[in-house]
LOTORDO-306773 format. One line per 3 residues: number of its first residue (from 1); for each residue x, y, z of N, C-alpha, C, O, CB. Coordinates in Angstrom, 2 decimals. Atoms other than C-alpha are relative to their C-alpha. Glycine has a CB too. Example, Ala and Ser with C-alpha at 12.3 -4.5 7.8 and 13.67 -1.06 7.14 Angstrom:
<recs>
1 = 0.89,-1.19,0.00,12.30,-4.50,7.80,0.90,1.20,0.00,1.94,1.18,0.66,-0.99,0.03,1.25 ~ -0.82,-1.19,-0.06,13.67,-1.06,7.14,-0.77,1.09,0.73,-0.26,2.20,0.90,0.41,0.46,-1.42 $
</recs>
This chain:
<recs>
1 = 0.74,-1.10,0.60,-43.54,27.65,-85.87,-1.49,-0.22,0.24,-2.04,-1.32,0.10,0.31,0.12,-1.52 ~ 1.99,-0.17,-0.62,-47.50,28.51,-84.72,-0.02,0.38,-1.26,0.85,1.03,-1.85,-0.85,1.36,1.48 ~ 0.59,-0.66,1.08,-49.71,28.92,-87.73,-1.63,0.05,0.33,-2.37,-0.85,0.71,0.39,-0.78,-1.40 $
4 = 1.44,0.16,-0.21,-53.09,30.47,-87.52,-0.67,-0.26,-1.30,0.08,0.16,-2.18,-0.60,1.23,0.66 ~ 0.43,-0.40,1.05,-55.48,30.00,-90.49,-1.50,0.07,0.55,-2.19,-0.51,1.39,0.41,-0.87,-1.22 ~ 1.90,-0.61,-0.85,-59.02,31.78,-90.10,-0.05,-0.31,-1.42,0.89,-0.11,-2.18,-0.69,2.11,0.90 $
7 = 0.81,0.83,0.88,-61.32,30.02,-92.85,-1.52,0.20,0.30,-1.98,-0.74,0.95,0.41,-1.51,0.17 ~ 1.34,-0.22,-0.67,-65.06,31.39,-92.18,-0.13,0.11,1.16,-1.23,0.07,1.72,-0.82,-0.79,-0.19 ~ 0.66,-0.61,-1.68,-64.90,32.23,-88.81,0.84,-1.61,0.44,0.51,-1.95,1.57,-2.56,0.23,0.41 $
10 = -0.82,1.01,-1.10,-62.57,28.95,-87.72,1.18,0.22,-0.47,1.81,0.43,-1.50,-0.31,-1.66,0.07 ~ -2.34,0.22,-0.02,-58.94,28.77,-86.53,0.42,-0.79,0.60,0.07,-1.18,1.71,1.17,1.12,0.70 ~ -0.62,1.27,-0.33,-56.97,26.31,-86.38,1.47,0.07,0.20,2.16,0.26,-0.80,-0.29,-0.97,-1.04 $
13 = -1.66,0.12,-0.03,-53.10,26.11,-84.69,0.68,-1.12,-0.90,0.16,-2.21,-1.16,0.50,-0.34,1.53 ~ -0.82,1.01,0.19,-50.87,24.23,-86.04,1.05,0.15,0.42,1.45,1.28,0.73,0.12,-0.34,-1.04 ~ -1.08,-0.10,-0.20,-47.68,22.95,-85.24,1.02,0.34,-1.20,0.62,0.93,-2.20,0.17,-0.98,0.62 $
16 = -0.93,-0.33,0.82,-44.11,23.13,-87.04,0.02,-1.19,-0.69,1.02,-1.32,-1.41,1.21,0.47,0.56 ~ -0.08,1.30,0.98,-45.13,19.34,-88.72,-1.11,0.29,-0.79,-1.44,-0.66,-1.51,-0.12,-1.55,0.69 ~ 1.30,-0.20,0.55,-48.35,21.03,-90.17,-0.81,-0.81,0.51,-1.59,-1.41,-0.24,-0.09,-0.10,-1.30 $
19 = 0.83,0.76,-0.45,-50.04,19.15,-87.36,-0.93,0.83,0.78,-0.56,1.86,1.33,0.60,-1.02,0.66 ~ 0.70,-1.06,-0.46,-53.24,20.46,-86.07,-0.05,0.19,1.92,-0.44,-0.71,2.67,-1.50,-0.26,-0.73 ~ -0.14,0.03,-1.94,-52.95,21.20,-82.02,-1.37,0.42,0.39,-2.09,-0.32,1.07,1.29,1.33,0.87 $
22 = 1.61,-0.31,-0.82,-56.29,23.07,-81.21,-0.99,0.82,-1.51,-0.42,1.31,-2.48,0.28,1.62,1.87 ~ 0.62,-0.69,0.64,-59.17,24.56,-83.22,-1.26,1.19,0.32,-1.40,1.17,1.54,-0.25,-0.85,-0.61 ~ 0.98,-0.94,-0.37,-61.75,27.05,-82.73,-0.65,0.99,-0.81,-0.46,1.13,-2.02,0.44,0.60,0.85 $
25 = 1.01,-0.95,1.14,-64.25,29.71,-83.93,-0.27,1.25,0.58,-0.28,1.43,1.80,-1.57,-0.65,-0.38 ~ 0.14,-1.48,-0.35,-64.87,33.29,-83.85,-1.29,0.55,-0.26,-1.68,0.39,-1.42,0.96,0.83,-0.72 ~ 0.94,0.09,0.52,-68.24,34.66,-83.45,-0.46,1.08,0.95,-0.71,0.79,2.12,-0.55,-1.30,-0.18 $
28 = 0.51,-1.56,-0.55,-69.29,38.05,-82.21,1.45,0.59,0.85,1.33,1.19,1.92,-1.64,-0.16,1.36 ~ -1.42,-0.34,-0.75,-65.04,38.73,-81.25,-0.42,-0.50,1.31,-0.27,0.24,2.29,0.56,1.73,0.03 ~ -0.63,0.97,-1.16,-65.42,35.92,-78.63,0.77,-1.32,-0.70,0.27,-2.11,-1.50,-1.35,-0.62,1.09 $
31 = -0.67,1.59,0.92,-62.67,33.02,-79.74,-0.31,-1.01,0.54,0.11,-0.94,1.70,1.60,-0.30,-0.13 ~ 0.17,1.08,-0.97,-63.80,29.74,-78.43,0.77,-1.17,-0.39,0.38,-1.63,-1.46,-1.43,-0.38,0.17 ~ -1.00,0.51,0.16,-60.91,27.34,-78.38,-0.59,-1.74,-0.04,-1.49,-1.87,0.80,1.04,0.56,1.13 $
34 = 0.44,1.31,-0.20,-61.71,23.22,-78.84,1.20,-0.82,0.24,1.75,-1.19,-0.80,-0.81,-0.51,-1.13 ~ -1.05,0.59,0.10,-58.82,21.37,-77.44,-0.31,-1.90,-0.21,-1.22,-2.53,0.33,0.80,0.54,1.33 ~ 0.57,1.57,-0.29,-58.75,17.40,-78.20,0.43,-0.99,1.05,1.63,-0.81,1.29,0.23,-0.79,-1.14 $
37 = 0.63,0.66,-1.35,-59.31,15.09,-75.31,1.81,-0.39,0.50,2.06,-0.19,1.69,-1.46,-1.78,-0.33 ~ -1.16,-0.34,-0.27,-55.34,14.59,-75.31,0.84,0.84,0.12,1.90,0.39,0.56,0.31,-0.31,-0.32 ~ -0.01,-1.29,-0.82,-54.49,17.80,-74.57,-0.45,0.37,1.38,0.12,1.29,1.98,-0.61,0.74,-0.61 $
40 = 0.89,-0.20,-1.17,-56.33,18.03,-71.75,0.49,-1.06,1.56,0.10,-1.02,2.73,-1.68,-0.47,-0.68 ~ -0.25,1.12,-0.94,-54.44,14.85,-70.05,1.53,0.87,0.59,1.96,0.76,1.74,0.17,-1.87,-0.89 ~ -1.43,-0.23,-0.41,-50.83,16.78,-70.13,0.18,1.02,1.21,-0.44,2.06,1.42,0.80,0.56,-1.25 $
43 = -0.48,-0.56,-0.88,-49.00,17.65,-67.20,1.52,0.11,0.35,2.44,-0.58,-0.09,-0.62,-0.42,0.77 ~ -1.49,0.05,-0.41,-45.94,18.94,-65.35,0.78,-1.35,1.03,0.34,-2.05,1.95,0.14,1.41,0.83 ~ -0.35,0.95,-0.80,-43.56,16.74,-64.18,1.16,0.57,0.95,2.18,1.04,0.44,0.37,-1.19,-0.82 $
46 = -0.78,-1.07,-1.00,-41.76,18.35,-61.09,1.43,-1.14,-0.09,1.35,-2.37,-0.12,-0.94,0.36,2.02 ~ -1.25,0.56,0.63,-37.57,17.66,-61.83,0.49,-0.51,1.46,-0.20,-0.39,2.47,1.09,1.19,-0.94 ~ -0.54,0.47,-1.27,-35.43,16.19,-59.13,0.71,1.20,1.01,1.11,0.86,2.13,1.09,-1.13,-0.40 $
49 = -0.56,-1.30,-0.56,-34.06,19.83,-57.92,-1.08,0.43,0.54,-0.79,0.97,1.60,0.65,1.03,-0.93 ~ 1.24,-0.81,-0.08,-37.44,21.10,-57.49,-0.73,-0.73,1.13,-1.34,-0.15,2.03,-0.88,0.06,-1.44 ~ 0.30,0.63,-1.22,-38.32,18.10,-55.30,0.94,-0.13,1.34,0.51,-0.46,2.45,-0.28,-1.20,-0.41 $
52 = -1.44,0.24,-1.18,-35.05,17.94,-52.98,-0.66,1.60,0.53,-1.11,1.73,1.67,2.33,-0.11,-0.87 ~ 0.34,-1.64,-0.30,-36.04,21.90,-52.79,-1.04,0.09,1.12,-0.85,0.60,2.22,-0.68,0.86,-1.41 ~ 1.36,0.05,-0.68,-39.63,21.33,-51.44,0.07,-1.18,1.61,-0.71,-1.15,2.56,-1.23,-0.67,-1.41 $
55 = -0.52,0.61,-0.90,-37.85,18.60,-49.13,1.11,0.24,1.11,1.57,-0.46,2.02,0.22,-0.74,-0.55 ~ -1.34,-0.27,-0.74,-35.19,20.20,-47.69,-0.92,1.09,0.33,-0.16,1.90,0.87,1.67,0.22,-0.75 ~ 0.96,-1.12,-0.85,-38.44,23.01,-46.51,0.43,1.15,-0.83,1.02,2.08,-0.28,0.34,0.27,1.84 $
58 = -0.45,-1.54,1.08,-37.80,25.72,-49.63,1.14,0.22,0.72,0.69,0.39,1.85,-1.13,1.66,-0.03 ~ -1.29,-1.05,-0.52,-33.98,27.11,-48.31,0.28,1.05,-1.62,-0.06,1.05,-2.80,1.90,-1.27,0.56 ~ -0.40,-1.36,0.83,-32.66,30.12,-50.00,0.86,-0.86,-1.06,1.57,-1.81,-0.74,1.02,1.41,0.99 $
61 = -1.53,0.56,1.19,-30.44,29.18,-53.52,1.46,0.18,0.87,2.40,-0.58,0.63,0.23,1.36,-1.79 ~ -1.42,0.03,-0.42,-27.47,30.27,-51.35,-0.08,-1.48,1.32,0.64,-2.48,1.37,0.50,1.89,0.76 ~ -0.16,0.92,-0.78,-28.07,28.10,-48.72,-0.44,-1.48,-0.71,0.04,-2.58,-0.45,-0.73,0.42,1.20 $
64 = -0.17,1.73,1.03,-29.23,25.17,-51.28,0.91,-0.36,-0.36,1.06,-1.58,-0.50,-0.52,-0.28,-1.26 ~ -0.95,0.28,0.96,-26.18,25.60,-52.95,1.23,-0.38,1.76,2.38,-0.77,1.87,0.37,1.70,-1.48 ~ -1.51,0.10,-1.10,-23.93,25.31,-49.63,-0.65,-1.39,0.74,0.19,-2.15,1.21,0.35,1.76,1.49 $
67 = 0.01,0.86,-0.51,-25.87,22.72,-48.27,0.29,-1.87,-1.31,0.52,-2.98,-0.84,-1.38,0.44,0.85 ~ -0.79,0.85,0.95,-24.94,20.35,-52.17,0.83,0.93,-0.40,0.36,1.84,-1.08,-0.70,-0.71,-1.15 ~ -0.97,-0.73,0.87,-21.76,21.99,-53.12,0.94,-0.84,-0.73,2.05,-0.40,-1.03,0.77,0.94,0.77 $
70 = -0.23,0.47,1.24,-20.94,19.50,-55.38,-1.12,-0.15,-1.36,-0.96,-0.39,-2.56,0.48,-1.17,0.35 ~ 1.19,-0.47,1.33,-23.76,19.93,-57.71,-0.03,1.28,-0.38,-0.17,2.25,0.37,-1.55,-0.18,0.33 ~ 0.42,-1.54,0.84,-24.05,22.77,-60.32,-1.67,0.20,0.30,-2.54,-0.48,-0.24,0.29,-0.13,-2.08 $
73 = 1.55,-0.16,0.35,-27.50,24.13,-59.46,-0.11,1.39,-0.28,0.54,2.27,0.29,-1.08,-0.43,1.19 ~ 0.52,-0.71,0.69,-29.19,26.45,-61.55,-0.47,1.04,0.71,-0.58,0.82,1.92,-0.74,-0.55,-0.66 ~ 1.33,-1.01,-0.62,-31.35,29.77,-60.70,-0.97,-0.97,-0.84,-0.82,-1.48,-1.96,-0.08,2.09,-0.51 $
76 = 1.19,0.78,0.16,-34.75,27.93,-60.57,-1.03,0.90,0.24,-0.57,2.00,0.56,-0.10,-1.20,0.88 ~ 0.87,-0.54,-0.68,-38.05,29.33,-59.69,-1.11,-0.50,0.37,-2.04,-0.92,-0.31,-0.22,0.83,-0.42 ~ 0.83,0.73,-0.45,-39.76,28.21,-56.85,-1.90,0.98,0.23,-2.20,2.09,0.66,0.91,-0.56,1.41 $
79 = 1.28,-1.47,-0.26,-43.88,29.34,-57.00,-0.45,-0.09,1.34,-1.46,0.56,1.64,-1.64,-0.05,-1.04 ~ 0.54,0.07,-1.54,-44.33,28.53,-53.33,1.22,0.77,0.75,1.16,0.88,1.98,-0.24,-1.78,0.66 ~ -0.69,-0.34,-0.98,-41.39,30.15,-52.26,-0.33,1.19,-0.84,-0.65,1.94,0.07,1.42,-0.61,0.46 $
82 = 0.38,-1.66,0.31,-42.26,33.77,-54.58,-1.43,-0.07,0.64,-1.74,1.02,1.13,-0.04,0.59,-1.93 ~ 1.26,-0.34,-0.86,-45.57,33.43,-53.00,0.15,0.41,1.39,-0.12,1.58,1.66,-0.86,-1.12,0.06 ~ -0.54,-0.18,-1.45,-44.58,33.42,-49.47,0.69,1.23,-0.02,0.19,1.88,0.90,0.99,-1.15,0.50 $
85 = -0.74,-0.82,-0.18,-41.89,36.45,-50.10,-0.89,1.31,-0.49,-0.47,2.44,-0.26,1.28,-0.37,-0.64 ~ 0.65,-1.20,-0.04,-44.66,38.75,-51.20,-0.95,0.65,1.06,-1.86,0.14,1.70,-0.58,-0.06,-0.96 ~ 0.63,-1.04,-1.06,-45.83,41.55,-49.08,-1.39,1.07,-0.47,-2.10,1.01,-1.47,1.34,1.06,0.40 $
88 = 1.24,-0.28,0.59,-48.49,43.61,-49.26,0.54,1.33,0.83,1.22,1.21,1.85,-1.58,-0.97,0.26 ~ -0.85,-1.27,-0.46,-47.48,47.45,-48.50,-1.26,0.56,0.75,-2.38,0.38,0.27,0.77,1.12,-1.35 ~ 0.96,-0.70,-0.84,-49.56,49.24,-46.01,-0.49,1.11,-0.36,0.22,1.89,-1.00,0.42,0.25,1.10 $
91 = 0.33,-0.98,1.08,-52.06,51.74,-47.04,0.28,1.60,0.87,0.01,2.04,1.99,-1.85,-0.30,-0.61 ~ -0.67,-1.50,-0.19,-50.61,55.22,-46.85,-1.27,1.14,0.01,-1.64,1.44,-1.12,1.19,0.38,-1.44 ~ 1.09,-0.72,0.21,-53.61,57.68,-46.06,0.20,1.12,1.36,1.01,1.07,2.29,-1.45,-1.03,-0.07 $
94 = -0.08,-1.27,-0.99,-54.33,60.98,-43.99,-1.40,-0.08,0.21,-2.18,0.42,-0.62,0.61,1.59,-0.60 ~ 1.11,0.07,-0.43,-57.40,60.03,-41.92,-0.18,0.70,1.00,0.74,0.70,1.82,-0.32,-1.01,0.17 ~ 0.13,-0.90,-1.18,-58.96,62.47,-39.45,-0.20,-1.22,1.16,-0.44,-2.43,1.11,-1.43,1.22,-0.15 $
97 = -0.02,0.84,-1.33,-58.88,61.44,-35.84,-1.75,0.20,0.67,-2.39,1.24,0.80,1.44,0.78,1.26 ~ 1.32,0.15,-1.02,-62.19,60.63,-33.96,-0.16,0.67,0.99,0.61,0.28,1.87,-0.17,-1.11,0.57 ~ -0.27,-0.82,-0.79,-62.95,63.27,-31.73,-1.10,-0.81,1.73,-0.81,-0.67,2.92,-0.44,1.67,-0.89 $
100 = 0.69,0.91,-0.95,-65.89,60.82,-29.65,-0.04,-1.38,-0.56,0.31,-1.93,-1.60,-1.42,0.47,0.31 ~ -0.09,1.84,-0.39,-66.25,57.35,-28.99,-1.64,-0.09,-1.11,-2.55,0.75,-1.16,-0.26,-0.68,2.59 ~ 0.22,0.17,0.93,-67.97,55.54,-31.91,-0.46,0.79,-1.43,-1.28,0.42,-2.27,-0.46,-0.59,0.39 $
103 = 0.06,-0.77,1.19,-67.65,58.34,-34.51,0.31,-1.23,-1.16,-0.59,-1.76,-1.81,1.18,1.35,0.04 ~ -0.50,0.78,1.10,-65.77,56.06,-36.86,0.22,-1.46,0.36,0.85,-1.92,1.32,1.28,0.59,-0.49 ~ 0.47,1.41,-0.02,-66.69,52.53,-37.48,0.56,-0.97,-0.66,0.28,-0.74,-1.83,-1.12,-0.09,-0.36 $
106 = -0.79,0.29,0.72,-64.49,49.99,-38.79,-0.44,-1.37,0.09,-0.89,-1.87,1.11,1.29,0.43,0.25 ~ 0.89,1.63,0.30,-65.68,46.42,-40.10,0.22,-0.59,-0.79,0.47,0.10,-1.78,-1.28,-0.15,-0.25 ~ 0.02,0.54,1.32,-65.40,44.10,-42.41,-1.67,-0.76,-0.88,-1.76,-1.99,-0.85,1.19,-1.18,0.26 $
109 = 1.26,0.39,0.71,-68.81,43.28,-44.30,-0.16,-1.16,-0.98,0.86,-1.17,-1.66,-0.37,1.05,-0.69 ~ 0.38,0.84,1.12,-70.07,40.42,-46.72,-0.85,-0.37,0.15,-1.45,-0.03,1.17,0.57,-0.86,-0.39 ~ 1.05,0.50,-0.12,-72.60,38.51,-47.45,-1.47,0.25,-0.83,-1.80,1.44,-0.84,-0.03,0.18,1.10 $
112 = 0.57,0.86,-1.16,-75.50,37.02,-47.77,1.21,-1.59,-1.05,1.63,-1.96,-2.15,-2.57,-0.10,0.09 ~ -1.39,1.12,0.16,-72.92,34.00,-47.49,-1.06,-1.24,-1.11,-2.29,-1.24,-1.05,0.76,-0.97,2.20 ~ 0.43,0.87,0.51,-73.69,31.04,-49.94,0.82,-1.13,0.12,1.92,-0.92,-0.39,-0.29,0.33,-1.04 $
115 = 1.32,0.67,-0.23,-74.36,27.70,-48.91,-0.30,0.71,1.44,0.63,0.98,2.21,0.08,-1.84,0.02 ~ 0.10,-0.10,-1.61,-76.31,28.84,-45.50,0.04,-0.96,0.92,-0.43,-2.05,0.59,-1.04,0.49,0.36 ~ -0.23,0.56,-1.16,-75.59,27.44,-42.35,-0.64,-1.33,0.21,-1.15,-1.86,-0.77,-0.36,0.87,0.95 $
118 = 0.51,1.01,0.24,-76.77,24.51,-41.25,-1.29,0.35,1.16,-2.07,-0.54,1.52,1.03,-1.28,0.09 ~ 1.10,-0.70,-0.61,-79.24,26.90,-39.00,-0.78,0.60,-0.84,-1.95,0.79,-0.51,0.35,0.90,0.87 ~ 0.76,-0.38,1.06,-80.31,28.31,-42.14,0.44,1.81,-0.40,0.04,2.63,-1.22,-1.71,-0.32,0.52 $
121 = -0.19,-1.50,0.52,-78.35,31.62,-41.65,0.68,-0.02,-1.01,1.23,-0.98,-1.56,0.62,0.95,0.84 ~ -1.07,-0.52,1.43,-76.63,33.59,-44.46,1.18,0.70,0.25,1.90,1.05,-0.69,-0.70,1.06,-1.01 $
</recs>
């Protein structure tokens, strides 16, 4: 169970032992969160499916599962393999046609680049 309690403008989580997890303060409706210095150390620990996965070069669940078919494996979700399978749909538009040579100009622009060059351009 999460518990908030707002007390003058601070809030504080707690957990389900009435232990405090993070605190913070509210002060023109911006919340600014203070986590303590152990918080800040935790991380994921990638499972042994997840590494065989990334070793065997991402394969499809069907073909994971046929290449161990004595192991029960799960639907998992890999974020390097939904990254890779997204597309990006082409943009659908009704542009007139150019009737002479450089009517319409097509480019990509940016800049001025930051750090400059080591010529000093931008």
């Amino acid at each position: 169970m999460t518990t908030f309690l707002r007390t003058h403008h601070i809030i504080k989580l707690l957990n389900q032992n009435e232990r405090q997890v993070v605190t913070g303060s509210l002060a023109s409706g911006n919340l600014t969160l203070y986590y303590p210095p152990k918080a800040l150390l935790c991380s994921t620990i990638p499972s042994k499916l997840t590494t065989i996965h990334r070793a065997a070069g991402h394969p499809s669940l069907d073909y994971f599962r046929k290449m161990f078919p004595k192991l029960n494996i799960p639907q998992f979700l890999c974020i390097t393999c939904s990254t890779c399978k997204m597309t990006k749909t082409p943009f659908l538009g009704n542009f007139p046609k150019a009737t002479r040579r450089l009517e319409f100009l097509h480019m990509d622009l940016c800049g001025p680049i930051s750090p400059p060059s080591a010529s000093g351009a931008r």
